[in-house]
PyMOL Python script that loads the backbone (N, CA, C, O; Angstrom):
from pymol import cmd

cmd.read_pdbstr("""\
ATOM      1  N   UNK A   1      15.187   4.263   8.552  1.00  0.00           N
ATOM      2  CA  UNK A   1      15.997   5.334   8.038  1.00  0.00           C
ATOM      3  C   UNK A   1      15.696   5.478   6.542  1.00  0.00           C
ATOM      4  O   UNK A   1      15.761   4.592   5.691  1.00  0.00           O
ATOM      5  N   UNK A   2      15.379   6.670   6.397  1.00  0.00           N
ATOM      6  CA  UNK A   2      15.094   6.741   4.616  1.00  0.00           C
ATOM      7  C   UNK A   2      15.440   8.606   4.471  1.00  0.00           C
ATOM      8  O   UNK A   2      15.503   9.552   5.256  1.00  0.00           O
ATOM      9  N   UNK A   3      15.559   8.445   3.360  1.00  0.00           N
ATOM     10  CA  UNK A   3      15.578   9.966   2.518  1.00  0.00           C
ATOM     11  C   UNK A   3      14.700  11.053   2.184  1.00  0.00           C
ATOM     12  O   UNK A   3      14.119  10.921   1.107  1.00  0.00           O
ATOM     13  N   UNK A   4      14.466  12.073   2.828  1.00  0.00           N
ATOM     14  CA  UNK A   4      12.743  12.881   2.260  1.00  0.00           C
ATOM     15  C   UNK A   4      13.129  12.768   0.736  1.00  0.00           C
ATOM     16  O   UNK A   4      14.289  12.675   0.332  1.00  0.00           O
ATOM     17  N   UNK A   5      12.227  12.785   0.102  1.00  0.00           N
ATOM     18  CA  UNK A   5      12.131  12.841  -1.188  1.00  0.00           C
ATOM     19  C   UNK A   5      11.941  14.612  -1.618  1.00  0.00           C
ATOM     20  O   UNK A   5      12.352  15.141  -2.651  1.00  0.00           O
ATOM     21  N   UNK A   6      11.355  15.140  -0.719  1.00  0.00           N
ATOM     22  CA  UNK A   6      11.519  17.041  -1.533  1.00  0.00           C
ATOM     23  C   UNK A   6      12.520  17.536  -0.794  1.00  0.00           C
ATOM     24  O   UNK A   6      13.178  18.379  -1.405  1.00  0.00           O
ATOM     25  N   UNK A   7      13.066  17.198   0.897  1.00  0.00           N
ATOM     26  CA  UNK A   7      13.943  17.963   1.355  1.00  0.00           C
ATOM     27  C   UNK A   7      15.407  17.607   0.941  1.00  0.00           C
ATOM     28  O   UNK A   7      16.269  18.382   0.524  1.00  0.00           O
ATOM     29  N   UNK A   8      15.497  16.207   1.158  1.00  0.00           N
ATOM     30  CA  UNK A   8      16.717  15.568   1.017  1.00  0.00           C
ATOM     31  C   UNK A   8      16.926  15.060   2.239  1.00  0.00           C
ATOM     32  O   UNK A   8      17.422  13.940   2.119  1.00  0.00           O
ATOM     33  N   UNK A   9      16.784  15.352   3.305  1.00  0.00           N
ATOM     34  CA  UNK A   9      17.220  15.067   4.722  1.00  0.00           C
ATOM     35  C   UNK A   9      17.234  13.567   4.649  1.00  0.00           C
ATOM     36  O   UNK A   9      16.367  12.969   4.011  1.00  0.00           O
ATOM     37  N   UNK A  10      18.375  12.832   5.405  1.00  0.00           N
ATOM     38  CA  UNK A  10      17.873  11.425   5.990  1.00  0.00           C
ATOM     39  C   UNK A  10      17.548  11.560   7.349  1.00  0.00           C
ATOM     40  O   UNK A  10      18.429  12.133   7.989  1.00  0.00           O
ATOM     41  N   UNK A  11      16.560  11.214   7.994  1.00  0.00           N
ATOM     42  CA  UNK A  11      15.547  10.819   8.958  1.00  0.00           C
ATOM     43  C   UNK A  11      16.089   9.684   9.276  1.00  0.00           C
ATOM     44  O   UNK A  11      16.410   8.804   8.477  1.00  0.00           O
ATOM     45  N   UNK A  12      16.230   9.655  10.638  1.00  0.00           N
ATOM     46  CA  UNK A  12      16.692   8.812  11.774  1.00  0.00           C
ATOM     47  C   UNK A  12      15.924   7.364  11.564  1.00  0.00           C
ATOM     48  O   UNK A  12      15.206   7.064  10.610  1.00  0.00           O
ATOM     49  N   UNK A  13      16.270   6.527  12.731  1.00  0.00           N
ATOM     50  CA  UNK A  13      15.574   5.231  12.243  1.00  0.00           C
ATOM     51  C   UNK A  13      14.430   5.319  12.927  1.00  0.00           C
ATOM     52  O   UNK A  13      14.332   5.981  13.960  1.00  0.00           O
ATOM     53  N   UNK A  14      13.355   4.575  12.335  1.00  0.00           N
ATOM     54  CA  UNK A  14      12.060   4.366  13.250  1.00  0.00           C
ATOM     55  C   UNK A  14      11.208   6.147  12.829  1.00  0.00           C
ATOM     56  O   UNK A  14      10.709   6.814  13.735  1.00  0.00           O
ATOM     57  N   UNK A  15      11.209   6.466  11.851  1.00  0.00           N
ATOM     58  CA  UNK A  15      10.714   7.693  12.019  1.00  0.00           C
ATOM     59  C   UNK A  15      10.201   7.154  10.732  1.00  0.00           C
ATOM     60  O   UNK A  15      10.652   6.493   9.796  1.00  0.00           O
ATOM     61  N   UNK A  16       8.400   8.039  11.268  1.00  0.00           N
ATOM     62  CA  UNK A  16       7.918   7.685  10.446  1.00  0.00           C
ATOM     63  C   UNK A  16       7.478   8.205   8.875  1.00  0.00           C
ATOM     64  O   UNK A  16       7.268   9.413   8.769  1.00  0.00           O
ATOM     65  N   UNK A  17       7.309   7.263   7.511  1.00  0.00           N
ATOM     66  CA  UNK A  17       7.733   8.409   6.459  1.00  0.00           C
ATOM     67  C   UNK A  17       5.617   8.490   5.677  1.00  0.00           C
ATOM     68  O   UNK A  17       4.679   7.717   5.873  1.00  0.00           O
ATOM     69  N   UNK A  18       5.671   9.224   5.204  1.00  0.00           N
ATOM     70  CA  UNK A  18       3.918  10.082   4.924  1.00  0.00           C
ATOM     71  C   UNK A  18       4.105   9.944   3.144  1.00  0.00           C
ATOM     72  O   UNK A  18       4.998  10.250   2.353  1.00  0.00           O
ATOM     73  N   UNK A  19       3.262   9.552   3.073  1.00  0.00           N
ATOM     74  CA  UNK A  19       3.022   9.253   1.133  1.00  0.00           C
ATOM     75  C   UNK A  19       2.268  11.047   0.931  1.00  0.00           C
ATOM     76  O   UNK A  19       1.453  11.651   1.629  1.00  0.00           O
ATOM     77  N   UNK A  20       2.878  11.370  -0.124  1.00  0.00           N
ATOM     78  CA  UNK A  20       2.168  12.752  -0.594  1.00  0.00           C
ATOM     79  C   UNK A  20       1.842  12.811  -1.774  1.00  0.00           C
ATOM     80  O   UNK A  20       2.707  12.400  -2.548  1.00  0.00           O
ATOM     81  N   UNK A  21       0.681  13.260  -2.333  1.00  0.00           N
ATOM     82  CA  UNK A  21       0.590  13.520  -3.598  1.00  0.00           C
ATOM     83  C   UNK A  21       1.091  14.746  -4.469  1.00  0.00           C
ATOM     84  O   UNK A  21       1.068  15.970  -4.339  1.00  0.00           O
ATOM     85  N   UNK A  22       1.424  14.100  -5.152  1.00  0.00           N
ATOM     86  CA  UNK A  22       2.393  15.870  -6.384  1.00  0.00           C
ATOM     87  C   UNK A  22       1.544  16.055  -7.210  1.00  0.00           C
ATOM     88  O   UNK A  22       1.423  17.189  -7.674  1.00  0.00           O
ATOM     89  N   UNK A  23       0.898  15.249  -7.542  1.00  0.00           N
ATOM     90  CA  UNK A  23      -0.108  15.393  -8.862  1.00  0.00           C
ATOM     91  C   UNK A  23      -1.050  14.461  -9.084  1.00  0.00           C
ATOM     92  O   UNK A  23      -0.778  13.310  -8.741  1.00  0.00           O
ATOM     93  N   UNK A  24      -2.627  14.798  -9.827  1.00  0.00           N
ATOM     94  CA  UNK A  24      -3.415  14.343  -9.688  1.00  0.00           C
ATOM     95  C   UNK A  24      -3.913  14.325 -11.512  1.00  0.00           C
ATOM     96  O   UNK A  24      -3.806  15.337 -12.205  1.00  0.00           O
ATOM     97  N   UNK A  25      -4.343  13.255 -11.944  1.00  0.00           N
ATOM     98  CA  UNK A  25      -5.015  13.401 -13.503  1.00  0.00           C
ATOM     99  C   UNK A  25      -6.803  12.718 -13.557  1.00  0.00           C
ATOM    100  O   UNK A  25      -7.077  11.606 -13.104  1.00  0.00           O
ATOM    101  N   UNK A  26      -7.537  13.378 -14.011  1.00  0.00           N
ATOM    102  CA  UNK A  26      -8.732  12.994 -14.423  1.00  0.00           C
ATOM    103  C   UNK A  26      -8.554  11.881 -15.554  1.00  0.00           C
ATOM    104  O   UNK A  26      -7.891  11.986 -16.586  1.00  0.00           O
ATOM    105  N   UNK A  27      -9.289  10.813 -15.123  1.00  0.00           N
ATOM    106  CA  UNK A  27      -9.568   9.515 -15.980  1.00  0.00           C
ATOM    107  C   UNK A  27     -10.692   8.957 -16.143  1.00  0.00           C
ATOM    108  O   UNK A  27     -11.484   8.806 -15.213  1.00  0.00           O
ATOM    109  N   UNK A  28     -10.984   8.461 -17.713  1.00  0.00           N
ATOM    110  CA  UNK A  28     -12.083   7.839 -17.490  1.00  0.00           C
ATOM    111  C   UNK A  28     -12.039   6.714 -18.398  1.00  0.00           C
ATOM    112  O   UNK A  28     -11.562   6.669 -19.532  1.00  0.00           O
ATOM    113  N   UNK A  29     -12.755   5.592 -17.556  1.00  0.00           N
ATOM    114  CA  UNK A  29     -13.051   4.280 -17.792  1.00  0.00           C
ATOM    115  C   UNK A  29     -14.080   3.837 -18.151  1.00  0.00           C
ATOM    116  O   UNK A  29     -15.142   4.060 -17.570  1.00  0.00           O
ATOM    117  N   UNK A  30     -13.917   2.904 -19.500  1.00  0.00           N
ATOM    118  CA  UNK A  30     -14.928   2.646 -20.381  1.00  0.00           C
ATOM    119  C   UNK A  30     -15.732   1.522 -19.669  1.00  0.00           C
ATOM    120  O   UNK A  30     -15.185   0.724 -18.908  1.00  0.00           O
ATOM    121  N   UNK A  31     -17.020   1.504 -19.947  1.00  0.00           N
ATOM    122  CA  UNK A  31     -17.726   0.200 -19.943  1.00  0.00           C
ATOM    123  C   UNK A  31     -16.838  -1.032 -20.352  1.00  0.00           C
ATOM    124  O   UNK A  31     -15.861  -1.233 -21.074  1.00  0.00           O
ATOM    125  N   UNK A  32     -17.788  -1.858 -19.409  1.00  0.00           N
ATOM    126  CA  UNK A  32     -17.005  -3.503 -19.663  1.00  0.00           C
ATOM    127  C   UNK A  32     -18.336  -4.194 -19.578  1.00  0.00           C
ATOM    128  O   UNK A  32     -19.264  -3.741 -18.908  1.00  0.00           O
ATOM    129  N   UNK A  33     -18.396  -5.151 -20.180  1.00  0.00           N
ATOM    130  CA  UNK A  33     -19.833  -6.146 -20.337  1.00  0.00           C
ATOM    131  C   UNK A  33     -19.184  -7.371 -19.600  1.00  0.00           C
ATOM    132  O   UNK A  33     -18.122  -7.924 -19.886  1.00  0.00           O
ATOM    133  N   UNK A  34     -19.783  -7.575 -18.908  1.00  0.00           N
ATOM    134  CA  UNK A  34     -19.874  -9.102 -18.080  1.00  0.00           C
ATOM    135  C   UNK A  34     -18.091  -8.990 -17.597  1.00  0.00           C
ATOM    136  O   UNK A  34     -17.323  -9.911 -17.872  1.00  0.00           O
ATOM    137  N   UNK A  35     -17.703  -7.938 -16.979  1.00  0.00           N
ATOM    138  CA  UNK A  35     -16.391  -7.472 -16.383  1.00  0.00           C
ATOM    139  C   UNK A  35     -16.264  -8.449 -14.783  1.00  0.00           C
ATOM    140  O   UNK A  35     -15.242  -8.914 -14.279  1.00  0.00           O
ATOM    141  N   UNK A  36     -17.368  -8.505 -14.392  1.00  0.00           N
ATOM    142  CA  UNK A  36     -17.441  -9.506 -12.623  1.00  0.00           C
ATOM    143  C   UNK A  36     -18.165 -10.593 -12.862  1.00  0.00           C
ATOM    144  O   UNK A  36     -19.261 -10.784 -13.389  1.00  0.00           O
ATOM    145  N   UNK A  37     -17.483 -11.166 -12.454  1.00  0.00           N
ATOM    146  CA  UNK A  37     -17.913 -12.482 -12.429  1.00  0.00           C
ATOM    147  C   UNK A  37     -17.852 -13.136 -10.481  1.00  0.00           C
ATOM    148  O   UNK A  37     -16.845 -13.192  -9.774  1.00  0.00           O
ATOM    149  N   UNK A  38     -18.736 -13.379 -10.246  1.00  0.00           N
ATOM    150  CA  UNK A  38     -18.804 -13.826  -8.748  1.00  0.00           C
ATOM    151  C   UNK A  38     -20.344 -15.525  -8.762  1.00  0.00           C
ATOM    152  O   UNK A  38     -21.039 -15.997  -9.661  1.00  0.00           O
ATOM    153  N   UNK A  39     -20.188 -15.842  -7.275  1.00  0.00           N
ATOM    154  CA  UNK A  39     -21.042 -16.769  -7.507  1.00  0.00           C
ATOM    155  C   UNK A  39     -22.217 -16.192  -6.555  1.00  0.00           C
ATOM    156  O   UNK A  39     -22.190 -15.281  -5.727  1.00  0.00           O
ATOM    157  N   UNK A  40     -23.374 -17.149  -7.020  1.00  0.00           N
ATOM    158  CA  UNK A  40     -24.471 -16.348  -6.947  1.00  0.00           C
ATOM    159  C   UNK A  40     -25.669 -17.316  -6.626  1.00  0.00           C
ATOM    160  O   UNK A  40     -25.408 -18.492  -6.370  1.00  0.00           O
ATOM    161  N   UNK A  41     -27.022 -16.858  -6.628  1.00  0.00           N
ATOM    162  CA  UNK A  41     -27.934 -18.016  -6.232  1.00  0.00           C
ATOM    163  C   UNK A  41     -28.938 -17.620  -6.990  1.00  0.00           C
ATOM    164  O   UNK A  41     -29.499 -16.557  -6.723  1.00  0.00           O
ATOM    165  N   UNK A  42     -29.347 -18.405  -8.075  1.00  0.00           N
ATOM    166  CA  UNK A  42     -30.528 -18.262  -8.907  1.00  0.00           C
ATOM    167  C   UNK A  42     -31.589 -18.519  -8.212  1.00  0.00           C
ATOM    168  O   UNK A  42     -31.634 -19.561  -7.558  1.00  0.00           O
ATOM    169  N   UNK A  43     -33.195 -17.159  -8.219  1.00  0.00           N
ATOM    170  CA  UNK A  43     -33.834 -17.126  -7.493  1.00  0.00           C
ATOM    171  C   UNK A  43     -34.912 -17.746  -7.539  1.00  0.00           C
ATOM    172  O   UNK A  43     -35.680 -17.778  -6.577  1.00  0.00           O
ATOM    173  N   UNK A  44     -35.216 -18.527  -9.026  1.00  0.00           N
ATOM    174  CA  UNK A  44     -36.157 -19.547  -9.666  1.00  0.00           C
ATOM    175  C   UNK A  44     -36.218 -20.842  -8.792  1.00  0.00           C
ATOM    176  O   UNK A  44     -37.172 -21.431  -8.282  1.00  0.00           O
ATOM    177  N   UNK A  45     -34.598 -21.133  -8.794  1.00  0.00           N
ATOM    178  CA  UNK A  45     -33.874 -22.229  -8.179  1.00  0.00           C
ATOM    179  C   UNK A  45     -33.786 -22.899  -7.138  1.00  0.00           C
ATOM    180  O   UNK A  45     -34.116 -24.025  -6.764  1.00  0.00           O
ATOM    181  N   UNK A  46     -32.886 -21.322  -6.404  1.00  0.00           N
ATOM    182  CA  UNK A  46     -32.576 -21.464  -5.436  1.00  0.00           C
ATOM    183  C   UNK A  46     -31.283 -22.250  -5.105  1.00  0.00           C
ATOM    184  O   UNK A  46     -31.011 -22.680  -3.985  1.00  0.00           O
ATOM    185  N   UNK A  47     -30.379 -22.409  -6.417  1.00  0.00           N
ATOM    186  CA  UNK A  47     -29.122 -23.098  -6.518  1.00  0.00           C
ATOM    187  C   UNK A  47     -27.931 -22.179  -7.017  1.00  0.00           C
ATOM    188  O   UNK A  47     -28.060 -21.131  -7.650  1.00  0.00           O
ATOM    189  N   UNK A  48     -27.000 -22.644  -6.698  1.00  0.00           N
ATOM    190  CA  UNK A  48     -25.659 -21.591  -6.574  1.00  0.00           C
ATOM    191  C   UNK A  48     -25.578 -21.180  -8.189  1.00  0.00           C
ATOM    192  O   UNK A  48     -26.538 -21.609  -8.829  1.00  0.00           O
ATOM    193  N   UNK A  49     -24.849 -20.618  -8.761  1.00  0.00           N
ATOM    194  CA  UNK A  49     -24.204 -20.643 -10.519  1.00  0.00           C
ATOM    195  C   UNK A  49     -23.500 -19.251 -10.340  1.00  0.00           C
ATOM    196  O   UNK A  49     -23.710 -18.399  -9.477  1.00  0.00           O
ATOM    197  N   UNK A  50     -22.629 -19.248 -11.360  1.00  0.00           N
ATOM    198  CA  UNK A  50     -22.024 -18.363 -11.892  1.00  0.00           C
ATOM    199  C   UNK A  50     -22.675 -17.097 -12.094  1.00  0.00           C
ATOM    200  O   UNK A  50     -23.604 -17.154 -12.899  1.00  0.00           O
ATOM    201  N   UNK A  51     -22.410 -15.793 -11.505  1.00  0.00           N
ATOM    202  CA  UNK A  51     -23.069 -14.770 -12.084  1.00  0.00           C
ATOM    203  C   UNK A  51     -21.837 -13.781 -12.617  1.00  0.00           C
ATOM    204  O   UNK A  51     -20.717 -13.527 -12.174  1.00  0.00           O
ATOM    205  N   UNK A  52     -22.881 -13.181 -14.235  1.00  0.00           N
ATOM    206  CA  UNK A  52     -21.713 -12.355 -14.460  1.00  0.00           C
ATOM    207  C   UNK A  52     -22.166 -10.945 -14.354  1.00  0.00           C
ATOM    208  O   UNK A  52     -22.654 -10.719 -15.461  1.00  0.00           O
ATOM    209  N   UNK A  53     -22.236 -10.246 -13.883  1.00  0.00           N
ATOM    210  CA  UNK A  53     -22.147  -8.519 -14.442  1.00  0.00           C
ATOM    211  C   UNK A  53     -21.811  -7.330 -14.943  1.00  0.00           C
ATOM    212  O   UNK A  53     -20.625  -7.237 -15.259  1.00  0.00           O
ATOM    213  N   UNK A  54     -22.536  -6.313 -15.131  1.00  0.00           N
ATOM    214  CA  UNK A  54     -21.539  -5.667 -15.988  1.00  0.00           C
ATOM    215  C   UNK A  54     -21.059  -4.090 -15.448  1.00  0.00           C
ATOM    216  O   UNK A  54     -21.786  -3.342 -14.793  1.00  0.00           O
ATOM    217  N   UNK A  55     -19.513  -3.754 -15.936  1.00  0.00           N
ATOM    218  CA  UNK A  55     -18.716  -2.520 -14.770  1.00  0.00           C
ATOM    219  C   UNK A  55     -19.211  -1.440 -15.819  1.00  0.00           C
ATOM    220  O   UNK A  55     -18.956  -1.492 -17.022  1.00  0.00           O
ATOM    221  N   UNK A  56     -20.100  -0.262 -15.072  1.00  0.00           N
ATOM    222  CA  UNK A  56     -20.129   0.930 -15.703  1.00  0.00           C
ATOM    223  C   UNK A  56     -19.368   1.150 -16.216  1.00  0.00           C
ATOM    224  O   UNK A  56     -19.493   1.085 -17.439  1.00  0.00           O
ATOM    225  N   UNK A  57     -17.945   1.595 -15.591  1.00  0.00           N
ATOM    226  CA  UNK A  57     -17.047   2.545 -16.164  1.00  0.00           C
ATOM    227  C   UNK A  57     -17.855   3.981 -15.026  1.00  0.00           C
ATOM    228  O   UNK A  57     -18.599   3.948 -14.045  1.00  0.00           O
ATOM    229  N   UNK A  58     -17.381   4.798 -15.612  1.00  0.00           N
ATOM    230  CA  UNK A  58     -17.200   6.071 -15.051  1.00  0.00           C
ATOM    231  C   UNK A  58     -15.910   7.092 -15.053  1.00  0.00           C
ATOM    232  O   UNK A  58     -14.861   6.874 -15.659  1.00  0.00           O
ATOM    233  N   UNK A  59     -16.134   7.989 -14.432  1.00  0.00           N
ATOM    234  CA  UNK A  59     -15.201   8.727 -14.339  1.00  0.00           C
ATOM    235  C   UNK A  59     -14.109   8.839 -12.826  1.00  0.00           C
ATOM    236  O   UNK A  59     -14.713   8.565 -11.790  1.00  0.00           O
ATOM    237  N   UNK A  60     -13.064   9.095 -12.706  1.00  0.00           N
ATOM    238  CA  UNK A  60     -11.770   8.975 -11.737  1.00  0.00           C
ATOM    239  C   UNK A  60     -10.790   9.697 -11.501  1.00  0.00           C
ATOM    240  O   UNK A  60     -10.356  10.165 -12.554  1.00  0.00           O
ATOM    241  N   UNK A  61     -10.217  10.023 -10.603  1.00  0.00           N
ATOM    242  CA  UNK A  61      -8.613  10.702 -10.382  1.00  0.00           C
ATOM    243  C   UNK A  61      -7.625   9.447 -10.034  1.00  0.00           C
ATOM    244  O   UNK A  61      -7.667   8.612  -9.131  1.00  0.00           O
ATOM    245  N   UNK A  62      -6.724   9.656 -11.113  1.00  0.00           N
ATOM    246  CA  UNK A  62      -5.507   8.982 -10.556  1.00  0.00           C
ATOM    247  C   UNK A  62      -4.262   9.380 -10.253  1.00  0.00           C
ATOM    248  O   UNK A  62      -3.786  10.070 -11.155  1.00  0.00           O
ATOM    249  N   UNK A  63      -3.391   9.178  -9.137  1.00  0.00           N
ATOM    250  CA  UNK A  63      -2.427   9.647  -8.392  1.00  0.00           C
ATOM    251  C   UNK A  63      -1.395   9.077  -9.688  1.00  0.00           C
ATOM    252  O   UNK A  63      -1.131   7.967 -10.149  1.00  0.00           O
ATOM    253  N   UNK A  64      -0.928  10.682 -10.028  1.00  0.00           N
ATOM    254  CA  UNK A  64       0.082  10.623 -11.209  1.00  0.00           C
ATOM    255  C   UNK A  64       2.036  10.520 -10.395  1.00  0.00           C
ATOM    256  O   UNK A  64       3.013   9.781 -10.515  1.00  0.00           O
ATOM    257  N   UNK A  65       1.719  11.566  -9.736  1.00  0.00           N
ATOM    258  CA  UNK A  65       2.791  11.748  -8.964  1.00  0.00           C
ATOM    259  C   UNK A  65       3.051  11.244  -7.493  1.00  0.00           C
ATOM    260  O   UNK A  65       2.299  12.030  -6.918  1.00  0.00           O
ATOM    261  N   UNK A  66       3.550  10.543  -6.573  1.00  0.00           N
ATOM    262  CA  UNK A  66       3.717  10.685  -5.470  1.00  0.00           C
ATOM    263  C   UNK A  66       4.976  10.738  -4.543  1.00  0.00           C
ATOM    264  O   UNK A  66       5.937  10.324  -5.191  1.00  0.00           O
ATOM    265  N   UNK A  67       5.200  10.958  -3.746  1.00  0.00           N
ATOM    266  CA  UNK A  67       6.260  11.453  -2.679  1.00  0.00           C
ATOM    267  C   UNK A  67       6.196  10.863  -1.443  1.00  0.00           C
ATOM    268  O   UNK A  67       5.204  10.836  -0.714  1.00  0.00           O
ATOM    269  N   UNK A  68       7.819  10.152  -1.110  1.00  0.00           N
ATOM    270  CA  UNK A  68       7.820   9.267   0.851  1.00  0.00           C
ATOM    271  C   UNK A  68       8.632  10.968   1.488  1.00  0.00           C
ATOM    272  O   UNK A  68       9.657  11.482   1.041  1.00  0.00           O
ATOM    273  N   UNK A  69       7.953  11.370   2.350  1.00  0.00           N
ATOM    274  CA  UNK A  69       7.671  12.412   2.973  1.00  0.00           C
ATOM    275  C   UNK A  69       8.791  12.802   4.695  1.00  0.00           C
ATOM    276  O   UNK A  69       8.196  12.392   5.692  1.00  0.00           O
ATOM    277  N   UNK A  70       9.914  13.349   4.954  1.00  0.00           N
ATOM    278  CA  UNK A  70       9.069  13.664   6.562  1.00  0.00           C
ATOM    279  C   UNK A  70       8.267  14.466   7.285  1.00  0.00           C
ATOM    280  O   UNK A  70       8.005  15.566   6.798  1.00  0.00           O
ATOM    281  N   UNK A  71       7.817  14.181   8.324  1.00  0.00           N
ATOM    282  CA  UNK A  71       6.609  14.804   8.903  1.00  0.00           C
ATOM    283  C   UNK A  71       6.578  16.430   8.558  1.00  0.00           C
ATOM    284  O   UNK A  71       5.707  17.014   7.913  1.00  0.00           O
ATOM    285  N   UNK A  72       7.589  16.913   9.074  1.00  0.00           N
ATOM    286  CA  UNK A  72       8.090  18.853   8.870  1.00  0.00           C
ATOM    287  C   UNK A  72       7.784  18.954   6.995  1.00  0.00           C
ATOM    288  O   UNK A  72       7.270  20.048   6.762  1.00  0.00           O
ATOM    289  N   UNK A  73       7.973  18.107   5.675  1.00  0.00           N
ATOM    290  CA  UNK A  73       7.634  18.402   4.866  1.00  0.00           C
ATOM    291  C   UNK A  73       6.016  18.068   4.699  1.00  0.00           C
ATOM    292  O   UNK A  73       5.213  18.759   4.072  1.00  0.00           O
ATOM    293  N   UNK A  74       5.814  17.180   5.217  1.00  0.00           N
ATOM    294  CA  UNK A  74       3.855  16.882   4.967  1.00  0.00           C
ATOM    295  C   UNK A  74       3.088  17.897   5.537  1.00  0.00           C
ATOM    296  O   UNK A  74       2.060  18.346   5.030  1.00  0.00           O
ATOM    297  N   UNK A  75       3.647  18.307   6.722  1.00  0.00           N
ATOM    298  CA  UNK A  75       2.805  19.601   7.298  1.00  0.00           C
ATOM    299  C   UNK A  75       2.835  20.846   5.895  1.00  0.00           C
ATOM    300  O   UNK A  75       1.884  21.216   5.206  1.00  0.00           O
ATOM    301  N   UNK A  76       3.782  21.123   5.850  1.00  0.00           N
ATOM    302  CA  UNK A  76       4.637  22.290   4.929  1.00  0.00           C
ATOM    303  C   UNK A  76       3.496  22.173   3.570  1.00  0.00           C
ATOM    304  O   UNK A  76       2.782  23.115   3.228  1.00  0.00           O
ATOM    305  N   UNK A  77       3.503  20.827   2.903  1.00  0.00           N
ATOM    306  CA  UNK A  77       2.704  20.706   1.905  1.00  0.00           C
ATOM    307  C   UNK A  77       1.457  20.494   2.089  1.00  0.00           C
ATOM    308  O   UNK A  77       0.749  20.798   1.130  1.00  0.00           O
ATOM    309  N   UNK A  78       0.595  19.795   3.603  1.00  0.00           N
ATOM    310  CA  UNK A  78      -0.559  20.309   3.675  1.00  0.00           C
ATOM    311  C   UNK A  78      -0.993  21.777   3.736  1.00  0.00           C
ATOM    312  O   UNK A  78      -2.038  22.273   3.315  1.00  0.00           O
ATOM    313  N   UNK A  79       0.095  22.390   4.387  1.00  0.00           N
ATOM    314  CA  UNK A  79      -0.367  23.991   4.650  1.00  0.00           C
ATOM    315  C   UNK A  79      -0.600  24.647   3.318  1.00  0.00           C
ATOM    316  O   UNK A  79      -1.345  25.627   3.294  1.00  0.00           O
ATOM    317  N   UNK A  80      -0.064  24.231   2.245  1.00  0.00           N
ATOM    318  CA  UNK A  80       0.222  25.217   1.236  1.00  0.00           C
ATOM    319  C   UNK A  80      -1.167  24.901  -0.105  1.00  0.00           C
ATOM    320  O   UNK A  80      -1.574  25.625  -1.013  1.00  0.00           O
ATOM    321  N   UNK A  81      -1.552  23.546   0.321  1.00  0.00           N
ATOM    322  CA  UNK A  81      -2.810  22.924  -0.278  1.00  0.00           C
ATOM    323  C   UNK A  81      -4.060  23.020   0.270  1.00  0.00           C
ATOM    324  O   UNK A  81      -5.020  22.485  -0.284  1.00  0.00           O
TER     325      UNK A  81
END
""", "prot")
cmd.dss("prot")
cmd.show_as("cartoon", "prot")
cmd.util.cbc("prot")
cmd.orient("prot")
């Protein structure tokens, strides 16, 4: 049993509730030098060690807004998107 979050309705028990997005923001993430660290097998070797690498960064959307849904509103807001 829970509350739509845009209608208001409470929804019976056992019914199921839908995550929605309200809003979306462009992000971007800087380089990181030696950001992963995992283990690894040196190929000289052939023995395990530490490897580190490094995270581009790049660019992203991140879910600014979101919404617990019932079904009659997720349809409603897929239709309209």
């Amino acid at each position: 049993m829970y509350n739509c979050e845009l209608c208001g309705k409470t929804q019976p028990p056992s019914t199921p509730s839908f995550a929605v997005v309200l809003a979306w923001r462009v992000r971007e993430y800087p380089f990181r030098p030696n950001a992963n660290t995992f283990r690894g097998v040196d190929e000289r070797t052939g023995l395990r060690k530490i490897v580190q690498t490094d995270d581009p960064g790049g660019k992203g959307f991140e879910r600014v807004r979101e919404a617990r849904v019932c079904r009659s509103c997720r349809e409603a807001h897929d239709a309209s998107h």
